[in-house]
Z-matrix of the N, CA and C atoms (Angstrom, degrees):
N
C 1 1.454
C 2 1.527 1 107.38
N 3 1.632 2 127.38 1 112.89
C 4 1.425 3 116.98 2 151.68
C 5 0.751 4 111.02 3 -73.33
N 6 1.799 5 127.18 4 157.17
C 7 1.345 6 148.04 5 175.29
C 8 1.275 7 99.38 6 -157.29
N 9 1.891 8 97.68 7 143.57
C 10 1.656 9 103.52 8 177.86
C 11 1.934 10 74.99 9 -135.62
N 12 1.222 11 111.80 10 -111.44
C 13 1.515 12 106.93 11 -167.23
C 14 1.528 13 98.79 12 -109.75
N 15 1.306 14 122.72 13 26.36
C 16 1.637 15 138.15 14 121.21
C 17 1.484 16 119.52 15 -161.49
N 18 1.519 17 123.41 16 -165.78
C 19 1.619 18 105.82 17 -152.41
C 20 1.077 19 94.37 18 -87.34
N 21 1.023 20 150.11 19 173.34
C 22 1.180 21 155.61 20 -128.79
C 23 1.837 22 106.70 21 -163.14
N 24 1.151 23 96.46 22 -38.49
C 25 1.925 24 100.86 23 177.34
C 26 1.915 25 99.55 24 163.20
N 27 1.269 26 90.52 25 179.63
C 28 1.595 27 90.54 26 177.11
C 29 1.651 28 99.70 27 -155.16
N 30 1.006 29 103.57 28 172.11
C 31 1.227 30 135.37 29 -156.54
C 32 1.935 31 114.68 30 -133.75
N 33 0.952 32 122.07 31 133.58
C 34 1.359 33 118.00 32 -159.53
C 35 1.919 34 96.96 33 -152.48
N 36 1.549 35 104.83 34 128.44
C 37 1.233 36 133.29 35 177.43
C 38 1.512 37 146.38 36 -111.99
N 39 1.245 38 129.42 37 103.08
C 40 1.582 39 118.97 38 -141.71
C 41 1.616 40 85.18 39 -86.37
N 42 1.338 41 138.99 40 169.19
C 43 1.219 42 138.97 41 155.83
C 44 1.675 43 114.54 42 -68.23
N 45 1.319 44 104.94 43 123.81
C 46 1.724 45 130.45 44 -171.31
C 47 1.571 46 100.65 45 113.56
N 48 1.177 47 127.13 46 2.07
C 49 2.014 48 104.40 47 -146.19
C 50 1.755 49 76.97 48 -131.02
N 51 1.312 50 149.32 49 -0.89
C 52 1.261 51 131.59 50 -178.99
C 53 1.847 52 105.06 51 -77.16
N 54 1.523 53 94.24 52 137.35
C 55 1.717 54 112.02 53 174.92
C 56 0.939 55 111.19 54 -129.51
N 57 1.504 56 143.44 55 131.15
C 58 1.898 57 112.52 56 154.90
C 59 1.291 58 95.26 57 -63.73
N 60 1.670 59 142.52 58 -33.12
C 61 1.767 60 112.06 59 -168.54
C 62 1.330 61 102.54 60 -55.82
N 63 1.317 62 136.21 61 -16.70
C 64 1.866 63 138.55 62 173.38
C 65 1.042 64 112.12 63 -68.16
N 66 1.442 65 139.15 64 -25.46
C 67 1.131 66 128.13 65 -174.29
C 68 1.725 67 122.75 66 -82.56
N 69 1.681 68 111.83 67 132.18
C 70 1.191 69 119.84 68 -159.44
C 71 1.588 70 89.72 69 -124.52
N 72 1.455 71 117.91 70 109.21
C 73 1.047 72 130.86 71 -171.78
C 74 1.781 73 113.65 72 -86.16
N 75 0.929 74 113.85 73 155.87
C 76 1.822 75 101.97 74 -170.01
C 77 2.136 76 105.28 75 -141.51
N 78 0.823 77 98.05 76 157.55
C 79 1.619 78 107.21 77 -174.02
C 80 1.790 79 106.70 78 36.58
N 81 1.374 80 104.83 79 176.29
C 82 1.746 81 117.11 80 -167.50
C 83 1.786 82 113.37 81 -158.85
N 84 1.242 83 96.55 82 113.45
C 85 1.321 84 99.06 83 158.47
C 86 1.928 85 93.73 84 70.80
N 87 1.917 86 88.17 85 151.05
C 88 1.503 87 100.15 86 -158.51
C 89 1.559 88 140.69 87 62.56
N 90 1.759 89 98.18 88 32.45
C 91 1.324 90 132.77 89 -178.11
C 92 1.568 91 108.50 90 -54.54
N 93 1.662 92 111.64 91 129.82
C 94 1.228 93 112.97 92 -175.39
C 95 1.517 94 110.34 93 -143.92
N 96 1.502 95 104.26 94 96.31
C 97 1.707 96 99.64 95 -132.47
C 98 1.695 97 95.07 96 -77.29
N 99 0.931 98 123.66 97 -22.40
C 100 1.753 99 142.62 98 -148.00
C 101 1.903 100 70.35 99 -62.99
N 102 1.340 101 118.53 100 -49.90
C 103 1.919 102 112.55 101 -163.13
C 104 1.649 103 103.00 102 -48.58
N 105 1.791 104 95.05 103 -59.39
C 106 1.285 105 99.97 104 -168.31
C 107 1.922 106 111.97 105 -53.27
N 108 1.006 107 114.81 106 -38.82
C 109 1.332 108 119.56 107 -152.18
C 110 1.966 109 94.95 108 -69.98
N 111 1.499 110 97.30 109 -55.92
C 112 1.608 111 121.84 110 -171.12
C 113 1.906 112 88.14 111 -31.06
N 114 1.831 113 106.81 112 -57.28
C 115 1.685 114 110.30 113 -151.18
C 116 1.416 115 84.03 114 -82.65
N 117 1.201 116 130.78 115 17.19
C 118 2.008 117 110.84 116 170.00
C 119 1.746 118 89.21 117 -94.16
N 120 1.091 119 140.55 118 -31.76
C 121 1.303 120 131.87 119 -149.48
C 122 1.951 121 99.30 120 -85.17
N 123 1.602 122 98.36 121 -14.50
C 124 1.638 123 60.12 122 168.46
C 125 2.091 124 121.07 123 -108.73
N 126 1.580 125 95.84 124 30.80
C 127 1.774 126 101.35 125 146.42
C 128 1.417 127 113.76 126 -98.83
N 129 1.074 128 124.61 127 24.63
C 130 1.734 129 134.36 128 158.65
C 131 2.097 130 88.87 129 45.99
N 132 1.255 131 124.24 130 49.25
C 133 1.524 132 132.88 131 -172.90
C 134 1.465 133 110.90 132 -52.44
N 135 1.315 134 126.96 133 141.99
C 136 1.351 135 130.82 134 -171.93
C 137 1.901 136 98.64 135 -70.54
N 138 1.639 137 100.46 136 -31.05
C 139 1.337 138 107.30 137 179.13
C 140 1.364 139 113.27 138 -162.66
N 141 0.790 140 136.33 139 166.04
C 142 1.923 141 147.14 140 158.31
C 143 1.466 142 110.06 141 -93.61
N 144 1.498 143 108.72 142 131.69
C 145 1.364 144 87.72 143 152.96
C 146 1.469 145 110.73 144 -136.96
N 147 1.509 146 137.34 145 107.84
C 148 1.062 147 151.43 146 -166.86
C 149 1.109 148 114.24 147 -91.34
N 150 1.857 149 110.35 148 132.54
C 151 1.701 150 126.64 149 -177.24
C 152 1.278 151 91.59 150 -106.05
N 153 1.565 152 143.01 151 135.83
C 154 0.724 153 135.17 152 137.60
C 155 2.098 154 111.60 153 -152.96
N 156 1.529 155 85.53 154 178.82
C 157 1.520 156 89.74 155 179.34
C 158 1.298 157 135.67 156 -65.77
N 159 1.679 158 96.00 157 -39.35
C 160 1.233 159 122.83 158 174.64
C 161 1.790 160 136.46 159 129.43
N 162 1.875 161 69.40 160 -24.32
C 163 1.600 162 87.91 161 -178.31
C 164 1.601 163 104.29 162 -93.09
N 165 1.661 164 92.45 163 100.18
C 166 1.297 165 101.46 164 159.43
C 167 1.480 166 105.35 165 -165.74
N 168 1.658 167 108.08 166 178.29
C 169 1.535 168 102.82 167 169.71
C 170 1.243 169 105.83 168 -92.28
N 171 1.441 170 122.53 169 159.69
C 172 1.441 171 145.87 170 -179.58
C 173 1.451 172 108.90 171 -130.53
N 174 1.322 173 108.34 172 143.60
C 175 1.853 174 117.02 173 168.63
C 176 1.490 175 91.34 174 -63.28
N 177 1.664 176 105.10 175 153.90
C 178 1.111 177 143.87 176 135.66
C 179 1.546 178 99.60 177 -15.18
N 180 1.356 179 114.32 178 -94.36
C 181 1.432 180 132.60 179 -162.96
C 182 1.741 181 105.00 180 -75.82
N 183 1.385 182 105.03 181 163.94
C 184 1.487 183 99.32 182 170.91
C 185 1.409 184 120.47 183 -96.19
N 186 1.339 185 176.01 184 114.02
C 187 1.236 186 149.86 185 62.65
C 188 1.076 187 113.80 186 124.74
N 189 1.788 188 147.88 187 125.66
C 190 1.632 189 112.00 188 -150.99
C 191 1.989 190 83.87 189 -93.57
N 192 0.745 191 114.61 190 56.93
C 193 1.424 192 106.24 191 162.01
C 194 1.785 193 118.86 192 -155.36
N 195 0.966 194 99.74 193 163.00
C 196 1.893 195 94.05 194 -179.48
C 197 1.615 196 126.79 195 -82.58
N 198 1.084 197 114.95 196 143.60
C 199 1.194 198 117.62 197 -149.89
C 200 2.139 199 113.31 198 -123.01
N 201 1.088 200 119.05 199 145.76
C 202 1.326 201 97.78 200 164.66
C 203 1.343 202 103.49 201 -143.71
N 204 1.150 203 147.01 202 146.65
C 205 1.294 204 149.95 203 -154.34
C 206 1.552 205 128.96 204 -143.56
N 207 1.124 206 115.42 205 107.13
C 208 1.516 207 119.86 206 -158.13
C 209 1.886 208 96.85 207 -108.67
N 210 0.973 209 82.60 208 125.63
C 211 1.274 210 105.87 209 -175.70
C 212 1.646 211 128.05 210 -134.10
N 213 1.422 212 108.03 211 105.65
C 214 1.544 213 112.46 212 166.53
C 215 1.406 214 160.87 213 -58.56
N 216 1.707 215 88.03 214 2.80
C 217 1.784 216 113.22 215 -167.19
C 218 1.720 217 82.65 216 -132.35
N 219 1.980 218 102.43 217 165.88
C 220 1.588 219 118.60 218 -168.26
C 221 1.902 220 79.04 219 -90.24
N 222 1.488 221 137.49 220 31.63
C 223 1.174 222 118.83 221 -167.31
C 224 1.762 223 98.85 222 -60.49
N 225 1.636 224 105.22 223 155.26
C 226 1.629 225 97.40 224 152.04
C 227 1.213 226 117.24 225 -69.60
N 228 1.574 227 138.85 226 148.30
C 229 1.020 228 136.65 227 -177.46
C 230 1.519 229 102.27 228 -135.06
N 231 1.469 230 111.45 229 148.47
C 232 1.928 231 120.38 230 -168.56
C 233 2.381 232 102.15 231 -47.36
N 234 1.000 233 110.87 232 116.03
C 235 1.442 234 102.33 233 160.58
C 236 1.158 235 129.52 234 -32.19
N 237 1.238 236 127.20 235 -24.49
C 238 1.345 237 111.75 236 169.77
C 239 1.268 238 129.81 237 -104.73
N 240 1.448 239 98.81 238 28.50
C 241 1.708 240 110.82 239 160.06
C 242 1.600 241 121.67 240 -98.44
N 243 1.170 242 108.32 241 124.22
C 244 2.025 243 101.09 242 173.07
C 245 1.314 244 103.63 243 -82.64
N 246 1.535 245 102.49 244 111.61
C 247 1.876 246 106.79 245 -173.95
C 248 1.867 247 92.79 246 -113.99
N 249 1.521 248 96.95 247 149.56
C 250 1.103 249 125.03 248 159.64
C 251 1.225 250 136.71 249 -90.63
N 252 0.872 251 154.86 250 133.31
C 253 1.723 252 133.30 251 -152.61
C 254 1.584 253 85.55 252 -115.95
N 255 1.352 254 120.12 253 130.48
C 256 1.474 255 132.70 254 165.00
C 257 1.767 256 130.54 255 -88.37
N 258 1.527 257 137.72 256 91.83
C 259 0.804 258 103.23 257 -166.64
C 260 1.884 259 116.55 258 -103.43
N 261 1.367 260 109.31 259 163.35
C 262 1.578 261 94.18 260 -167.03
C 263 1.256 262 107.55 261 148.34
């Protein structure tokens, strides 16, 4: 799913066929992730796994699904995400 300050398009992956050279990124800047996250919940997802900067707003609560979050900036990010810090 892209999302900037709504989704923007998505992108869909069979198992064997994921690339980043595949990835076709959509809208920029003024990220409002709570949209993107809200429209993942209705593929009921085994998990999320979210790239982002950081700068955005987040719910309160986390998401009824599990999440891991890679992230490239020291942003604070909501506690109930397990973030990875990316460097690069």
């Amino acid at each position: 799913i892209w999302c900037d300050a709504k989704v923007q398009g998505e992108q869909e992956f069979r198992p064997g066929e994921f690339s980043f050279d595949l990835l076709e990124p959509k809208g920029s800047g003024g990220t409002d992730m709570r949209r993107g996250l809200k429209h993942a919940e209705q593929y009921d997802p085994l998990i999320c796994i979210l790239a982002t900067d950081g700068y955005s707003p987040f719910d309160d609560e986390a998401p009824p699904y599990p999440m891991i979050t890679l992230c490239w900036t020291d942003c604070v990010l909501p506690d109930w995400m397990d973030v990875v810090r990316v460097k690069g």
